[in-house]
N, C-alpha and C positions, 0 to 999 in steps of 0.2 A: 075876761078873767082867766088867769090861769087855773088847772085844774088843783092845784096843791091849796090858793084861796081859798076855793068850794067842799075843801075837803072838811068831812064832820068828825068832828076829835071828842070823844064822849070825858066828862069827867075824867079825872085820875086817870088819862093816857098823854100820850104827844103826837101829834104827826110829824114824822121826819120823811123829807125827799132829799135824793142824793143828785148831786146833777153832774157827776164827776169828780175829778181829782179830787181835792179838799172839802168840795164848796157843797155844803145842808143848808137844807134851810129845819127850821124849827116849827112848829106851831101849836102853841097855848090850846085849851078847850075853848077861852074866850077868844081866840079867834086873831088874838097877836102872834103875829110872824117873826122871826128870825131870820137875816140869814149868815152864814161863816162864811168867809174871806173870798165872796163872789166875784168869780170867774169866770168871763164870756167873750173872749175878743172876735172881733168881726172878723177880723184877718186871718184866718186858718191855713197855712200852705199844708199840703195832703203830705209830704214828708214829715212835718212835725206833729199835727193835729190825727188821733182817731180819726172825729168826728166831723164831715164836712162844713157844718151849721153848729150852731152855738147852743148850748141846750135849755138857752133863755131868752127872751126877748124880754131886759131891765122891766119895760113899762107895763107887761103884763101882771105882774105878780105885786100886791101892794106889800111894803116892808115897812116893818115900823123900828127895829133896830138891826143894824149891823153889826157883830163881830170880826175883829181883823188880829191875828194871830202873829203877824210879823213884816215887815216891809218889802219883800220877795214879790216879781211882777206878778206869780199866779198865788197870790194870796193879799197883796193888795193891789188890784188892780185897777188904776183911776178911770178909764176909758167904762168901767163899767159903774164905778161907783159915781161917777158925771150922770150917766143914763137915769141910774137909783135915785139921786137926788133932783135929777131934772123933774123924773112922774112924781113923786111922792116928796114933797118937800118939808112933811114935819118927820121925816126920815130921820132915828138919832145914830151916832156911830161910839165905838167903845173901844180902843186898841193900844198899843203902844206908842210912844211919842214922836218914831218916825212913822208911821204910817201915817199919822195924825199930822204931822208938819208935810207930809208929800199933799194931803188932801185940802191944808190950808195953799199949801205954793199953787194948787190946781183951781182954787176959788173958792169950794166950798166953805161955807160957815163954819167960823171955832165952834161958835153958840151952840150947833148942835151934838159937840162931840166933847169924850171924855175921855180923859192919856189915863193909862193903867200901867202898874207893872204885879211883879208876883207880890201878893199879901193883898191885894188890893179887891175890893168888892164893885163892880159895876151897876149900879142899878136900873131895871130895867123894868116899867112897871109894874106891875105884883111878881116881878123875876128877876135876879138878880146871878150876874156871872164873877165868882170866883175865881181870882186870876191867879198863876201857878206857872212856876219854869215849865217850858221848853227844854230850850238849849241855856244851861247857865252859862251868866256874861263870861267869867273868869276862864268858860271853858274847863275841861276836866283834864289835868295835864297828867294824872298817874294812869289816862288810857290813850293818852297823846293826842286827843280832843283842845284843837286851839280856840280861842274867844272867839263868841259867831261875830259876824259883819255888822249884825242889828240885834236888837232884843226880841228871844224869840219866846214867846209866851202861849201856855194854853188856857184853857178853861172847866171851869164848872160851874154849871147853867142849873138854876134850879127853877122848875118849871113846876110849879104846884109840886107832887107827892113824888116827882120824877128827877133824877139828877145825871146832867148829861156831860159825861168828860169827853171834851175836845183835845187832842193832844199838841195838836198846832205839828208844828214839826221839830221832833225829840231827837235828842243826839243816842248815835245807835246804842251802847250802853246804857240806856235810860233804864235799866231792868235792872239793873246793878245797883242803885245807889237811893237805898233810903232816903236819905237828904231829898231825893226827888220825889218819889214815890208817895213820904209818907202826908205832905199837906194834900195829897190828892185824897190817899186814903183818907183822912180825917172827913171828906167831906161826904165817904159812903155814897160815890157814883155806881147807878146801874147799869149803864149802857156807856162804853166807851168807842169814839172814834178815833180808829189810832194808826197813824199815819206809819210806813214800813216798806220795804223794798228788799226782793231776796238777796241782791249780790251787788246793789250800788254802794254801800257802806257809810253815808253819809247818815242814814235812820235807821234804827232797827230791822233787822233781819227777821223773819219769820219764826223762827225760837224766840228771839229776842223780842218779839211782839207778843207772843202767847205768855214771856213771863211777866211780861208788864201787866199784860190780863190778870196774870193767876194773883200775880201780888198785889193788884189793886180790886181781891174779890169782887169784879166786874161780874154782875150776873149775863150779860149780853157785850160781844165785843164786836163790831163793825170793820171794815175794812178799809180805808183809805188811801188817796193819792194813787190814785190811778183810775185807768177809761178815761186818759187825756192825751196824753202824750204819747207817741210812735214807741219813743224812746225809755219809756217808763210806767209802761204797762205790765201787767202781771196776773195770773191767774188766782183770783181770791179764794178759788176752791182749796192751793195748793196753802194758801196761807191758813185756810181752817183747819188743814186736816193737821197743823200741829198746838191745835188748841187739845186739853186735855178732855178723854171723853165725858167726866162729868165738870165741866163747866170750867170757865165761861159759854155759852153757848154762840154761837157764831150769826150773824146777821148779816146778810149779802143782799143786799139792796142793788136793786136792778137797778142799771144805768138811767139816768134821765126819771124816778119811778118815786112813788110814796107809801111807804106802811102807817100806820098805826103801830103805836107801842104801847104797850098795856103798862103801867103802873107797879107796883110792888102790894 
């Protein structure tokens, strides 16, 4: 049993573990698992990979639902989601309709899976995820932002008295534009994981991540996508310290590791 399993979640909290770049897992006080867009390839070359080992073995961890945010290899990754549903086969999945047709072309069951796009509710049982742009299809042509490749979608997870925005992966101006912003806000998320990079330019920048914070009155903001890649790593200290000093308050979850979150 993995230890994230055996972890005790008291009422009105979450467990969340981070296992790197994108990929949390969730978990209920009842004891339902989560997890976002699980990622663990066996093949790691040390030029690409941190990490020499993978910071999961699929079959330890039971999962009762998957979320997948876009069809990008490190966020739907089938080598891993084969594993997922090999151990655990009442396993359900929730994402948009390519990752969902990549995981039908690979074998798994329609049966157990549900195409989403933004406006869309997931349900999950007594939990339910809120689905909300990413990157809009049309793309944003007045910041010269072209249509992404796939639908790229986030979330909010509402886990009993807790609300968890996933931001999947935003296009860098996501701070800018109401139109994105505000069906997040509507749904009064506390904790947001929010994907960003200081100087690649394809997601938000570190200002650009703290305003996504401020405007989505995120009481707790996480840091995302990265502690995987050589090439796409970053220091999250550097990304807190332009969060404003009263609040959001910053959540740096250690590599491979699980907190408790306390409720409102």
């Amino acid at each position: 049993m993995h230890p994230f399993e055996d972890l005790n979640v008291p009422v009105g909290s979450i467990g969340i573990h981070w296992f790197g770049q994108s990929t949390f897992g969730l978990k209920h006080p009842d004891g339902t698992i989560i997890q976002v867009d699980p990622y663990y390839p066996s093949e790691r070359p040390s030029k690409q990979f941190i990490h020499k080992h993978a910071p999961l073995d699929e079959s330890t961890l039971k999962t009762d639902y998957v979320l997948l945010t876009h069809n990008h290899g490190d966020h739907t990754w089938i080598e891993s989601l084969l594993r997922i549903d090999e151990a655990f086969p009442d396993v359900k999945y929730v994402g948009p309709f390519e990752s969902i047709e990549a995981m039908i072309e690979a074998g798994l069951s329609a049966e157990k899976m549900t195409t989403v796009t933004a406006g869309d509710v997931g349900a999950m049982g007594a939990m339910s995820a809120h689905v909300v742009w990413a990157k809009p299809p049309d793309g944003l042509p007045e910041d010269k932002i072209t249509p992404p490749d796939v639908q790229h979608i986030g979330f909010v997870v509402e886990l009993g008295p807790i609300r968890v925005y996933i931001s999947g992966d935003p296009v860098n101006t996501f701070g800018d534009h109401p139109e994105l912003l505000n069906p997040i806000l509507d749904l009064k998320p506390h904790i947001g994981f929010l994907t960003n990079h200081p100087n690649e330019g394809e997601f938000p920048y570190f200002e650009g991540s703290s305003k996504t914070a401020v405007a989505l009155n995120l009481r707790t903001a996480v840091p995302a996508h990265y502690g995987c890649f050589v090439s796409r790593d970053y220091d999250p200290t550097e990304w807190a310290s332009h969060l404003p000093d009263d609040g959001p308050r910053p959540l740096i979850i250690p590599y491979n590791q699980s907190v408790i979150y306390n409720g409102p």
